[in-house]
Z-matrix of the N, CA and C atoms (Angstrom, degrees):
N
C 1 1.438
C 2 1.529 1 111.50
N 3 1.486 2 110.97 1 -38.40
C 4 1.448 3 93.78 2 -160.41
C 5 1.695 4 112.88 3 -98.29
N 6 1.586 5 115.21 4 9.41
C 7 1.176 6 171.84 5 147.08
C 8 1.513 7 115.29 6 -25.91
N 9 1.544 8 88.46 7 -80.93
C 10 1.853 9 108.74 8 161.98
C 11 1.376 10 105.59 9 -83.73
N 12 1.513 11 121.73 10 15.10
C 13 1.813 12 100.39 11 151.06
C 14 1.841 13 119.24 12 -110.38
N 15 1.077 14 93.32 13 -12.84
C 16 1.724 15 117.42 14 170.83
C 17 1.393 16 98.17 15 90.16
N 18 1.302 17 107.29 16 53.46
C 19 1.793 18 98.86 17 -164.39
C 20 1.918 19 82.36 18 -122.36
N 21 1.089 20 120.21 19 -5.70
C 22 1.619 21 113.68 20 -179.22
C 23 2.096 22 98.85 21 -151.04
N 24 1.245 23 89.87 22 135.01
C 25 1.357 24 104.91 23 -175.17
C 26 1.487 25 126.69 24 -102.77
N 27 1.177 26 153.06 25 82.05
C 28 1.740 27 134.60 26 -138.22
C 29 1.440 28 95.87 27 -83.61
N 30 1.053 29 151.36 28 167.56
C 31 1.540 30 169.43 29 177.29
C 32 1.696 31 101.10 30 -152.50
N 33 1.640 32 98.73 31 140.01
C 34 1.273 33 129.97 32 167.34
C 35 1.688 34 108.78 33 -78.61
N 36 1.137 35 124.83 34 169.89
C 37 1.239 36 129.15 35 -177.47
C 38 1.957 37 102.10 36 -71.79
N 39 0.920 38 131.96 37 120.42
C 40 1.601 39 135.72 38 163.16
C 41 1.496 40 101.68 39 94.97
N 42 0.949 41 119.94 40 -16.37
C 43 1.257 42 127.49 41 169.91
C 44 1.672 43 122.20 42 -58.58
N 45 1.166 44 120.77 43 143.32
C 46 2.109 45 125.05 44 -155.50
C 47 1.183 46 91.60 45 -79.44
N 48 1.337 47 121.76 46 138.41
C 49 1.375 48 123.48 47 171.28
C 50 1.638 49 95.19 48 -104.85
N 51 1.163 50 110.86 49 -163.70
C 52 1.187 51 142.77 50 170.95
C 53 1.989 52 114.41 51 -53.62
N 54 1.770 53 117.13 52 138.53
C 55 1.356 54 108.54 53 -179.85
C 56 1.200 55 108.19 54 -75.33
N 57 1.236 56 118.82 55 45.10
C 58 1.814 57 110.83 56 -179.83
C 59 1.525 58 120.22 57 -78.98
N 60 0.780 59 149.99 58 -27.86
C 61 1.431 60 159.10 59 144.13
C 62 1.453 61 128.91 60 -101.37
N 63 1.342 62 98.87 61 46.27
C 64 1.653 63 115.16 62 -178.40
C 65 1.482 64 105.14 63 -86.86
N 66 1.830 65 109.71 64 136.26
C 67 1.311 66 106.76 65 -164.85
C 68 1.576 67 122.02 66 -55.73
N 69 1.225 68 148.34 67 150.67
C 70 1.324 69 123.25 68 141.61
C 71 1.342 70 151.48 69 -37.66
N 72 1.273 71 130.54 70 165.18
C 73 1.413 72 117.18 71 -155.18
C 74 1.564 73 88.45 72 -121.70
N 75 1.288 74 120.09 73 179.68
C 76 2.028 75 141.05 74 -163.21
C 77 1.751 76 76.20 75 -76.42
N 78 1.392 77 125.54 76 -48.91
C 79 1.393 78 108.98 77 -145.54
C 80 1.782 79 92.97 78 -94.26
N 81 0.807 80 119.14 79 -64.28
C 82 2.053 81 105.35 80 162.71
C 83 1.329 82 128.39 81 -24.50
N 84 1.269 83 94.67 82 -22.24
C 85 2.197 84 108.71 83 -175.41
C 86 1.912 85 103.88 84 -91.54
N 87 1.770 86 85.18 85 -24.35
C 88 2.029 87 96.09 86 -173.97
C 89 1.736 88 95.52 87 -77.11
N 90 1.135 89 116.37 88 -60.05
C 91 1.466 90 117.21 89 -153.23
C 92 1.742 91 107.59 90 -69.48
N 93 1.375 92 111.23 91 -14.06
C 94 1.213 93 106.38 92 -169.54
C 95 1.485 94 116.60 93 -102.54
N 96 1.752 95 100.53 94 -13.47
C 97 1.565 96 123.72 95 162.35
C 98 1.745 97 97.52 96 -70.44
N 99 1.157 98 116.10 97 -47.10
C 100 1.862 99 107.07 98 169.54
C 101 0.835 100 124.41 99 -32.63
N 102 1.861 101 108.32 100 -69.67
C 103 1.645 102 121.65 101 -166.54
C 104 1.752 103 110.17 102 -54.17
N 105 1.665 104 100.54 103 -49.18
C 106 1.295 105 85.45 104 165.43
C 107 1.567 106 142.60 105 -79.98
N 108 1.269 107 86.90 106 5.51
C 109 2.074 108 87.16 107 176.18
C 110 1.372 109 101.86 108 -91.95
N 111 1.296 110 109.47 109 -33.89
C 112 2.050 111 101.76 110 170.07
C 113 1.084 112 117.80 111 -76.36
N 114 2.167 113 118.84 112 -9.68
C 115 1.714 114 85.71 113 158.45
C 116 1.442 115 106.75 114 -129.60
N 117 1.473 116 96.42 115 56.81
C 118 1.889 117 111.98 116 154.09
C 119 1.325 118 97.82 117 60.83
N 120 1.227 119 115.72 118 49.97
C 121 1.643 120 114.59 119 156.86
C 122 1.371 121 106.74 120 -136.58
N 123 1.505 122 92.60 121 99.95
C 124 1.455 123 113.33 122 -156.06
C 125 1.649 124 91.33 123 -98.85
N 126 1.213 125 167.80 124 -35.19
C 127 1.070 126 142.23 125 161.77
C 128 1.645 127 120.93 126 -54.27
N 129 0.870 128 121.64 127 -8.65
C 130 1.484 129 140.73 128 -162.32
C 131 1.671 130 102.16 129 -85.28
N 132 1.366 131 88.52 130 -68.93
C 133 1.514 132 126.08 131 -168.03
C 134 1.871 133 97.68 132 -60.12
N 135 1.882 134 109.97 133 -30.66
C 136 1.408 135 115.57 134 -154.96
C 137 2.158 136 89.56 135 -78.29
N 138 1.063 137 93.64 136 -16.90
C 139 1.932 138 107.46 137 -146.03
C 140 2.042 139 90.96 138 -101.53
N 141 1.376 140 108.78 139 -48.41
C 142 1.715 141 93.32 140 170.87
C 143 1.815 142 102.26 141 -84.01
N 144 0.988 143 167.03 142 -16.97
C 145 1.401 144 162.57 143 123.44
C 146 1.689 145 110.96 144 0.68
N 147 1.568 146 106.33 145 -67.24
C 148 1.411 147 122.84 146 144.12
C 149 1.013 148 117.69 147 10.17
N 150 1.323 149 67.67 148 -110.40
C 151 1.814 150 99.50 149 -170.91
C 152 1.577 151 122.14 150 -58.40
N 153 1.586 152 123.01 151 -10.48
C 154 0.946 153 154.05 152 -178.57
C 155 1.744 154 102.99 153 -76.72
N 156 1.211 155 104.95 154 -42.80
C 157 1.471 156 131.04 155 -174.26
C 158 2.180 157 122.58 156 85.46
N 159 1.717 158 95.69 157 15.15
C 160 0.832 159 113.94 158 168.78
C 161 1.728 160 133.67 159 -60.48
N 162 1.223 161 127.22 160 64.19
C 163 1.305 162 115.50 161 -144.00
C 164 2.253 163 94.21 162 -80.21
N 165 1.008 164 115.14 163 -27.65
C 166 1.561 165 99.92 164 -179.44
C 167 1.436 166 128.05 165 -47.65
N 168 1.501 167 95.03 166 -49.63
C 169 1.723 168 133.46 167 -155.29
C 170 2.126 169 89.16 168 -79.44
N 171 1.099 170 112.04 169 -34.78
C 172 1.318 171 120.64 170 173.53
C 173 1.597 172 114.42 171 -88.81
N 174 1.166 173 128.61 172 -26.02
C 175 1.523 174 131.40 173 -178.97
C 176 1.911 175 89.44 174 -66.03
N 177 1.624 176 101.64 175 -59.11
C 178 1.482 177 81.58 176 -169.07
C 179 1.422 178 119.68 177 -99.90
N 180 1.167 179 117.58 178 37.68
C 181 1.715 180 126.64 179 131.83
C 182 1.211 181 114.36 180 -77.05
N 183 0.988 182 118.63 181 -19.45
C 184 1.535 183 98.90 182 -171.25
C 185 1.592 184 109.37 183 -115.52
N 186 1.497 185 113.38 184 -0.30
C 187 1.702 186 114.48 185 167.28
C 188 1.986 187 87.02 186 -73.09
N 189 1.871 188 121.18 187 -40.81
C 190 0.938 189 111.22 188 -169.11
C 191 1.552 190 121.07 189 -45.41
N 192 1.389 191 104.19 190 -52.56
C 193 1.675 192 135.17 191 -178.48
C 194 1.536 193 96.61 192 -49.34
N 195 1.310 194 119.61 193 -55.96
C 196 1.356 195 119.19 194 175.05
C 197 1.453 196 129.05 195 -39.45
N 198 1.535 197 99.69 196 -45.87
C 199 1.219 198 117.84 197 175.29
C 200 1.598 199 127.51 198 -74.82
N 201 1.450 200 96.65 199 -26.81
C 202 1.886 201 93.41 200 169.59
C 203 1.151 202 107.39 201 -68.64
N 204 1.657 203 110.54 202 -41.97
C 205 1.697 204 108.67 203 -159.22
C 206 1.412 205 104.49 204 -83.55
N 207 1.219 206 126.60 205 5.61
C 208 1.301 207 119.72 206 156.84
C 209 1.655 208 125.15 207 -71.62
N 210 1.639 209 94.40 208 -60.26
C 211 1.169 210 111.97 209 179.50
C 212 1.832 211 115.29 210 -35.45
N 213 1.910 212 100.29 211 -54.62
C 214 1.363 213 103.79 212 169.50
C 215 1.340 214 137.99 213 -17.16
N 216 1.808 215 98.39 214 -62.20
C 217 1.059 216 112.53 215 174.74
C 218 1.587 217 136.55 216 -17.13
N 219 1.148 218 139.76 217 107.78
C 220 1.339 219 130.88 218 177.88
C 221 1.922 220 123.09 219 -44.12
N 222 0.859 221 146.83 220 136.74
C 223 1.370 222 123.30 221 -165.42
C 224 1.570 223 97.74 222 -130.86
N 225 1.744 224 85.00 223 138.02
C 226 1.577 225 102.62 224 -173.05
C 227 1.351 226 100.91 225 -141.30
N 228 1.324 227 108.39 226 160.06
C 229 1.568 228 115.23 227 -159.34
C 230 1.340 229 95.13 228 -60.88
N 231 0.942 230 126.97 229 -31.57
C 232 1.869 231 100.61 230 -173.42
C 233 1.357 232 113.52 231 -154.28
N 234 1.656 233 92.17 232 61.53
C 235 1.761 234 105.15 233 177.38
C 236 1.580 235 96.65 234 -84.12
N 237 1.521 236 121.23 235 134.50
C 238 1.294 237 147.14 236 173.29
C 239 1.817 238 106.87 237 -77.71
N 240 1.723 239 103.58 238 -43.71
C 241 1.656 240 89.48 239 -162.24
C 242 1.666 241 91.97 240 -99.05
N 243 1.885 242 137.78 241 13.93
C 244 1.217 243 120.17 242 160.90
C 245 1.524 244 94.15 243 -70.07
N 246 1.610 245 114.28 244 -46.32
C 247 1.383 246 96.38 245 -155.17
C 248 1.482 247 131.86 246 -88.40
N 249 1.789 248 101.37 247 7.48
C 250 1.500 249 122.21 248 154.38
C 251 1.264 250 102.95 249 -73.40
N 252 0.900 251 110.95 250 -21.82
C 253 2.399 252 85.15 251 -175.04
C 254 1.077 253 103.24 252 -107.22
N 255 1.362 254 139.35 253 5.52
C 256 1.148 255 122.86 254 173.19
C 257 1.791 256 108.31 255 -101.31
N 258 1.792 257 94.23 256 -21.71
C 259 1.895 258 104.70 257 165.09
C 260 1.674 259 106.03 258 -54.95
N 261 1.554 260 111.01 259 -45.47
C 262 1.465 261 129.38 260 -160.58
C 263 1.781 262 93.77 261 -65.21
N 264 1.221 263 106.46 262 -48.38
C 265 1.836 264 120.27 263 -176.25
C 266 1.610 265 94.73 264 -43.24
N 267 1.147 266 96.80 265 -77.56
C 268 1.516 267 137.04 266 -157.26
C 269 2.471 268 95.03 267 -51.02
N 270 1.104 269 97.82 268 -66.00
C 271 1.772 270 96.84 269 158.63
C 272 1.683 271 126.02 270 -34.92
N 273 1.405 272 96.23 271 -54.32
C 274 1.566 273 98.36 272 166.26
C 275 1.300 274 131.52 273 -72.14
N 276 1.315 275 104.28 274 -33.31
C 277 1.973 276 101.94 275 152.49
C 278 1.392 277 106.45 276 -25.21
N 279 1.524 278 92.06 277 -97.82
C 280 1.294 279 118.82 278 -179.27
C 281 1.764 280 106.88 279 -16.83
N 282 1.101 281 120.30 280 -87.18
C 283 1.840 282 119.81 281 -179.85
C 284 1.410 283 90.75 282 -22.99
N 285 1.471 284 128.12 283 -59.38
C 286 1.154 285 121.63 284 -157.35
C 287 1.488 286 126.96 285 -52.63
N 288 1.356 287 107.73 286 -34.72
C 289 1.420 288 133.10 287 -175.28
C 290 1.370 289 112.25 288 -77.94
N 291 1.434 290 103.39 289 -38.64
C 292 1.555 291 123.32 290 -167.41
C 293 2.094 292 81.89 291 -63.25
N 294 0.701 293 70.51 292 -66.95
C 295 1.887 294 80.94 293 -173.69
C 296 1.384 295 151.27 294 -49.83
N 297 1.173 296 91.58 295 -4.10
C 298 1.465 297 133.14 296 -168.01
C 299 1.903 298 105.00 297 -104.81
N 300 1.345 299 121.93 298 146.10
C 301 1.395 300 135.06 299 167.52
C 302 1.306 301 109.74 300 -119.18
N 303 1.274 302 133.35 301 4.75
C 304 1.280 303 114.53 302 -170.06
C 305 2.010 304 87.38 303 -113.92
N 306 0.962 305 120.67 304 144.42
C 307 0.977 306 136.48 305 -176.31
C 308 1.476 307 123.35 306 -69.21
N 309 1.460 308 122.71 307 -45.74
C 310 1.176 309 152.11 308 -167.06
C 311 2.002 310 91.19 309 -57.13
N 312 1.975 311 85.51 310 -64.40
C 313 2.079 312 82.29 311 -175.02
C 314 0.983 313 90.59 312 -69.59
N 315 1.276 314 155.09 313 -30.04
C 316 1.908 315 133.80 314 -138.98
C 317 1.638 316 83.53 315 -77.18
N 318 1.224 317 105.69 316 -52.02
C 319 1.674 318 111.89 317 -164.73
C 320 1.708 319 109.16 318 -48.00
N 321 1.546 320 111.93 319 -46.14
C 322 1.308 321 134.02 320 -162.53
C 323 1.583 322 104.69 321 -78.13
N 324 1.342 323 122.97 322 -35.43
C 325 1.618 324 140.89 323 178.32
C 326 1.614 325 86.57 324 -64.79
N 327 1.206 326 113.57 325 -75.97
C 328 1.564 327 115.73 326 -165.86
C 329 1.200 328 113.35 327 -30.79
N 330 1.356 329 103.56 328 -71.10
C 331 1.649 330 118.49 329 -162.56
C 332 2.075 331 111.62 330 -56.01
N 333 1.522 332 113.08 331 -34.98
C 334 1.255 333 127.25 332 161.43
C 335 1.913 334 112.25 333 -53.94
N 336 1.180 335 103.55 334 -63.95
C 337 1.217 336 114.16 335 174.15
C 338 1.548 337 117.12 336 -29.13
N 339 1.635 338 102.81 337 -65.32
C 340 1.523 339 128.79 338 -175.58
C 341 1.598 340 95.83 339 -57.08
N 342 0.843 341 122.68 340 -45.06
C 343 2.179 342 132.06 341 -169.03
C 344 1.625 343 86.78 342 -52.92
N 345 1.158 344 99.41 343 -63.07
C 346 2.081 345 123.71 344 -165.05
C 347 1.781 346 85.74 345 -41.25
N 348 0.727 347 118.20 346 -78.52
C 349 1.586 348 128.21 347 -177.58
C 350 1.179 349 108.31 348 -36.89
N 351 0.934 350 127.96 349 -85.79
C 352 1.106 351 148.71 350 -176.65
C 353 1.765 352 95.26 351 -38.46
N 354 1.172 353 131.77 352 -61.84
C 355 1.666 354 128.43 353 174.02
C 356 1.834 355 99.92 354 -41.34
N 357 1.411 356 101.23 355 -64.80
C 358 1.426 357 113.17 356 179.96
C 359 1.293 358 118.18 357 -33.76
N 360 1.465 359 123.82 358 -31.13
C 361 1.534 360 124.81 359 163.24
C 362 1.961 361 78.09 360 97.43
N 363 1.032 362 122.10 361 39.87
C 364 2.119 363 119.38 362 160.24
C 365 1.416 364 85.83 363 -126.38
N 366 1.253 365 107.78 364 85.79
C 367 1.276 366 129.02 365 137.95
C 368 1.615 367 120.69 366 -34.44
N 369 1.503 368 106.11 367 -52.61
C 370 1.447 369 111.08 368 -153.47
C 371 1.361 370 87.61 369 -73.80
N 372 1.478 371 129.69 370 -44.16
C 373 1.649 372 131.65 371 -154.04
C 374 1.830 373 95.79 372 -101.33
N 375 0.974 374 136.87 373 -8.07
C 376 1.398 375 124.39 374 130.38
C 377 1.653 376 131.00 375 -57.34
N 378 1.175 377 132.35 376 -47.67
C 379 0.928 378 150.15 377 -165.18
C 380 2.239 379 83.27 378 -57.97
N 381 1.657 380 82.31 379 -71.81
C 382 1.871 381 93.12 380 -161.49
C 383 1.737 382 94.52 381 -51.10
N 384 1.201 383 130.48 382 -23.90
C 385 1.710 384 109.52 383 -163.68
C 386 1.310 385 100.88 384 -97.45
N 387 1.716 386 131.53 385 -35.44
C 388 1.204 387 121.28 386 157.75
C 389 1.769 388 130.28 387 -41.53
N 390 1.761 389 96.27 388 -41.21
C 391 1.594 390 94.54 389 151.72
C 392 1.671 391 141.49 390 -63.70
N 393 1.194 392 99.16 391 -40.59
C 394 1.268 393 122.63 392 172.07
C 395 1.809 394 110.20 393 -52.17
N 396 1.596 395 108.49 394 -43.65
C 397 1.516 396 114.08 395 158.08
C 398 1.478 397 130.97 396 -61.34
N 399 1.325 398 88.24 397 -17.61
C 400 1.583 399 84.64 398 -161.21
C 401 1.318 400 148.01 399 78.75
N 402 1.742 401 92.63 400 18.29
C 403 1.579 402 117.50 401 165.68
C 404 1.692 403 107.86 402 -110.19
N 405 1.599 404 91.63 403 85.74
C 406 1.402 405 109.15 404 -169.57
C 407 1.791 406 106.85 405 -79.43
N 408 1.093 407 123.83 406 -30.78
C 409 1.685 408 125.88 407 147.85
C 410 1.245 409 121.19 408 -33.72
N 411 1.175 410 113.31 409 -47.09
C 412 2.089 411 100.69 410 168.35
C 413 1.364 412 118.02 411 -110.65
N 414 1.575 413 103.31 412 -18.82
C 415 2.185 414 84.99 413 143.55
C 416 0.785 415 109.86 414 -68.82
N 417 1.497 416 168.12 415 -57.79
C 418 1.230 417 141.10 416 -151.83
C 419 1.472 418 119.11 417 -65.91
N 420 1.368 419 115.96 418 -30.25
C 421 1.457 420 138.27 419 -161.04
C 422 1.667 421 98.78 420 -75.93
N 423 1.581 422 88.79 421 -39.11
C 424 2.205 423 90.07 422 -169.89
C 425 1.604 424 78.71 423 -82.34
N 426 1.312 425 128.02 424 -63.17
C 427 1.455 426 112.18 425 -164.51
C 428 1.524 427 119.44 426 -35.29
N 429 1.275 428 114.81 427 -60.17
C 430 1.451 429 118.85 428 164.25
C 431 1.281 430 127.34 429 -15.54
N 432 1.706 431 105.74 430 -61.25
C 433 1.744 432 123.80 431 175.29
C 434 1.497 433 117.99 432 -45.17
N 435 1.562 434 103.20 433 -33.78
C 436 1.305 435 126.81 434 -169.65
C 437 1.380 436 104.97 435 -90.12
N 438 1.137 437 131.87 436 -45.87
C 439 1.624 438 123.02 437 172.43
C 440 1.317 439 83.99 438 130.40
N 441 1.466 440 152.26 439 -28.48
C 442 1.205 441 134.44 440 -147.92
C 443 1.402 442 127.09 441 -70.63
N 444 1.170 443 123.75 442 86.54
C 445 1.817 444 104.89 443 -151.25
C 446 1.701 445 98.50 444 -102.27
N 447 1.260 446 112.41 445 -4.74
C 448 1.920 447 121.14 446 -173.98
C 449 1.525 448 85.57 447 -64.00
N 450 1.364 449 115.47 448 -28.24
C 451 2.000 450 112.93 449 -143.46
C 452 1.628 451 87.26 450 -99.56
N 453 1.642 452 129.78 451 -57.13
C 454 1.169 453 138.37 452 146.01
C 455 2.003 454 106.55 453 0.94
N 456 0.958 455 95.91 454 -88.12
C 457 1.777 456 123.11 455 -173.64
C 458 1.460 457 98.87 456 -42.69
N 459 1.570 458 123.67 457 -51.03
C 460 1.102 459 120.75 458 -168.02
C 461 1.173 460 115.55 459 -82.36
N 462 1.313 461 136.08 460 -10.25
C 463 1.808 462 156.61 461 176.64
C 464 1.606 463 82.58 462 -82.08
N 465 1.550 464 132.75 463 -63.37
C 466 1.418 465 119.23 464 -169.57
C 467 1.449 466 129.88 465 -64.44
N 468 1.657 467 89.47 466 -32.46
C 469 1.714 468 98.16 467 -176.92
C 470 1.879 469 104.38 468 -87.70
N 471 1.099 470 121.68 469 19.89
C 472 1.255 471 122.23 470 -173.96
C 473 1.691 472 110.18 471 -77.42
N 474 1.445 473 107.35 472 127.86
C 475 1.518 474 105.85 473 -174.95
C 476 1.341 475 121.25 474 -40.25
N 477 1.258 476 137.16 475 -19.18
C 478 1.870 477 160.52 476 -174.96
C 479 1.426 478 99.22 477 -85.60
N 480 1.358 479 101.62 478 84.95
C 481 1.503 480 98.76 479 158.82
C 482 1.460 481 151.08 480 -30.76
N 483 1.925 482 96.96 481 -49.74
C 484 1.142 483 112.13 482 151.62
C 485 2.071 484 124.24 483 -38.64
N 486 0.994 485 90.50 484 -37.36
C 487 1.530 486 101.03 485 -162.83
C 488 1.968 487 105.00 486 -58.85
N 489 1.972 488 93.67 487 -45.61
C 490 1.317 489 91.06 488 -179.89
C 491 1.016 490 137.55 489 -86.15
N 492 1.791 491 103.46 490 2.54
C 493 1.750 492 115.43 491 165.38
C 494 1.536 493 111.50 492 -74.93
N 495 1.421 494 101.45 493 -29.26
C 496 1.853 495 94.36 494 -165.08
C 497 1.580 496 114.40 495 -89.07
N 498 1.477 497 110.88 496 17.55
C 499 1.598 498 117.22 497 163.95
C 500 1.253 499 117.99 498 -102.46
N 501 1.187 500 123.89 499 109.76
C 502 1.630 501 134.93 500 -176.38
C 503 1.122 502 136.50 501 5.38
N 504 1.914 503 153.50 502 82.68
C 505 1.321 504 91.09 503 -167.82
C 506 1.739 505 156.05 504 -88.90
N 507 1.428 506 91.80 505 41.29
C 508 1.533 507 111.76 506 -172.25
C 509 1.754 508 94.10 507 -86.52
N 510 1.337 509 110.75 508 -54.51
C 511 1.609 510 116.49 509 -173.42
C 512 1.589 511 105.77 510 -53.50
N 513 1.632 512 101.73 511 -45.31
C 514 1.687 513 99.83 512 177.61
C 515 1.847 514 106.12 513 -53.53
N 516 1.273 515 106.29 514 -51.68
C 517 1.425 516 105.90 515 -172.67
C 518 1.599 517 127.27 516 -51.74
N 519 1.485 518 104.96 517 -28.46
C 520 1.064 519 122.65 518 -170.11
C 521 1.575 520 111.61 519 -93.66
N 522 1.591 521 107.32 520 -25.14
C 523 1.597 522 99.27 521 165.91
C 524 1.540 523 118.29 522 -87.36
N 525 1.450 524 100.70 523 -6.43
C 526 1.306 525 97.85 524 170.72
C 527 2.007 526 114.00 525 -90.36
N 528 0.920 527 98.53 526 21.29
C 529 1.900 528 100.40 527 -177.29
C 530 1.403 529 96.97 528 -134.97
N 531 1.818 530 113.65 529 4.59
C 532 1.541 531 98.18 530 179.46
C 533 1.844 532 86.69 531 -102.91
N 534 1.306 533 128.93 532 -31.45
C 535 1.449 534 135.62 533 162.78
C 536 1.280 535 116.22 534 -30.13
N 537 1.099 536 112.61 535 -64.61
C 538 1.431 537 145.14 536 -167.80
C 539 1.546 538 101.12 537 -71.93
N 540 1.216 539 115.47 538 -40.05
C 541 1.535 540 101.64 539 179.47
C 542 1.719 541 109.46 540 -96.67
N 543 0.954 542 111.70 541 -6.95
C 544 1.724 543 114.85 542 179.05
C 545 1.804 544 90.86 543 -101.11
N 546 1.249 545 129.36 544 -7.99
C 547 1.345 546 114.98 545 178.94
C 548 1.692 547 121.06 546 74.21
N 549 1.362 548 101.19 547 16.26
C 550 1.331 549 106.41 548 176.21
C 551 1.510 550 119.71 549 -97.46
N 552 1.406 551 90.96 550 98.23
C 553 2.021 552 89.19 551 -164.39
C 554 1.521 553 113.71 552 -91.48
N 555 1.326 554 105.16 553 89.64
C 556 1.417 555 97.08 554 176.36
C 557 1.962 556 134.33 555 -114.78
C-alpha cells in the first residue's frame, strides 16, 4: 500500500537508495557558515567554514568567537587570562587584516583588533594598530596615557594635513606644555 503511494521505497541489498542523506558539498558547508556568522554564532559559523575548506571566512569567525568569550569573562582588577584572550582576540584581527586585499575589512580587522588591545590593557600595541589604521584620534589619546609625545608630534608634524586635524586639540595642547616644559623647542 504505501508502495503504490511512493511514500516507501523497497531496496535490494547494495542496491542505490534514495539522495536522502547525501553528504554535503564545499558550497552547502559555505552558505551555512554565513547564516551563522550573520547571526553571531561564530563557533558554528568557525566549524561549517571548515569543513567548507574556507580557511579566511573562518579565521575571522573565530577572532569573532574570541572576542565574545573574552568579553564574557568576569572582570577583576587584575585578571591575567581576561586580558590574554582578549590579546589572543585582538592577534587574530590583526592575521585577519594582514590577509585581506580589500581595504574596507583590512580597515575594519584593524580597528577591532586595536579595541582587543586596548580591552587587554596593551596600550602600547593598541595605540601602534589604531595608528597603523589610521585612526590617529585614539592613537594619540592612548599615546598620551603612555607619555609618548615624540610619537604624538610625529602624527602632527606629518606631511597629511588631514592627519594633524584629527589629533585632539587638548592632546595638541598638552604636547605642546610637555615641550615647553622639557625645553625642547621645536
Amino acid at each position: 500500500m504505501w508502495e503504490s503511494k511512493d511514500q516507501v521505497m523497497r531496496c535490494q541489498p547494495g542496491q542505490e537508495s534514495t539522495d536522502f542523506a547525501k553528504p554535503s558539498g564545499d558550497d552547502e558547508w559555505a552558505k551555512r557558515g554565513k547564516l551563522f556568522f550573520d547571526n553571531k554564532q561564530w563557533l558554528l559559523a568557525v566549524q561549517c567554514y571548515e569543513k567548507a575548506g574556507k580557511k579566511r571566512p573562518a579565521a575571522v569567525a573565530d577572532a569573532y568567537y574570541k572576542r565574545e568569550q573574552a568579553k564574557r569573562m568576569p572582570m577583576k582588577s587584575n585578571d591575567k587570562a581576561r586580558d590574554n584572550a582578549f590579546i589572543s582576540a585582538a592577534d587574530s584581527f590583526l592575521g585577519c587584516a594582514r590577509n585581506t586585499n580589500d581595504t574596507v575589512h583590512r580597515s575594519k580587522y584593524l580597528k577591532l583588533s586595536a579595541e582587543c588591545y586596548a580591552d587587554g590593557r596593551n596600550i602600547h600595541l593598541a595605540a601602534e594598530v589604531y595608528r597603523q589604521g589610521g585612526w590617529l584620534a585614539e592613537a594619540s589619546t592612548l599615546l598620551r596615557k603612555l607619555g609618548r609625545f615624540d610619537d604624538i608630534y610625529d602624527i602632527i608634524t606629518q606631511s597629511d594635513s588631514s592627519a594633524a586635524s584629527a589629533v585632539p586639540d587638548l592632546i595638541r595642547d598638552v604636547t605642546r606644555l610637555f615641550y615647553v616644559s622639557e625645553e625642547k623647542y621645536v
